[in-house]
C-alpha positions in Angstrom: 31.5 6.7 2.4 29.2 9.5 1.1 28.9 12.7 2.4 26.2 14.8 3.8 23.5 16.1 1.2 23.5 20.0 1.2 21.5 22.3 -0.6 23.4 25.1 -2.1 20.4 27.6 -2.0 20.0 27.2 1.8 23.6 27.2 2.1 24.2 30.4 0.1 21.2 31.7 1.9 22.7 30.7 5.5 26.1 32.6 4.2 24.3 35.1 3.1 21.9 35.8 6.5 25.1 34.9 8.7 26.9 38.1 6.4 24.0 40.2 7.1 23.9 39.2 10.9 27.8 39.8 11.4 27.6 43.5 9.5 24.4 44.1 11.9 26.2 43.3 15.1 29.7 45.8 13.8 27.2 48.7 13.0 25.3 48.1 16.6 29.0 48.1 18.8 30.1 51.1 16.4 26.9 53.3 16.5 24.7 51.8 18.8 23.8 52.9 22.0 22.6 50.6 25.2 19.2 51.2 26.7 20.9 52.7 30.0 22.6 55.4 27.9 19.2 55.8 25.7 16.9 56.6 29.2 19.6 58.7 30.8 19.3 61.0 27.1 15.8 61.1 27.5 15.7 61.6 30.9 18.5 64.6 30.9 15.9 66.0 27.5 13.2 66.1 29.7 14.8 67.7 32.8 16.0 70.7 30.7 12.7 71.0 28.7 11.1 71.3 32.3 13.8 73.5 33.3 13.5 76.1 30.3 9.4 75.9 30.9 9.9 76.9 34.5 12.1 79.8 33.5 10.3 81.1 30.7 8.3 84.1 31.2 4.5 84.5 31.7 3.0 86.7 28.9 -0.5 86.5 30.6 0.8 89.6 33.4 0.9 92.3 31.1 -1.4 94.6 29.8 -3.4 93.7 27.2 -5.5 96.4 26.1 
């Protein structure tokens, strides 16, 4: 009864990519943010640029002589 044939590069590589994957996927649920949260930052960013640009002062009405 013999066995399957395995390569040990491809299976350290596997180990290796699997590793890489696993560390990936902690980082992105520890850090990460979904796209929901990301378009709700940029959306509340954008809001309060407009905001501060509405209230900012027009330097055009004074004299300038």
């Amino acid at each position: 009864m013999t066995g399957k044939l395995v390569s040990l590069s491809k299976a350290r590589k596997a180990r290796a990519r699997d590793d890489r994957k696993r560390q990936a996927d902690g980082n992105a649920a520890k850090f990460g943010r979904s796209k929901a949260e990301r378009v709700a930052e940029t959306a509340r960013t954008d809001a309060e640029t407009r905001r501060l640009d509405d209230h900012r002062r027009d330097e055009t009405g004074r004299d300038e002589e």
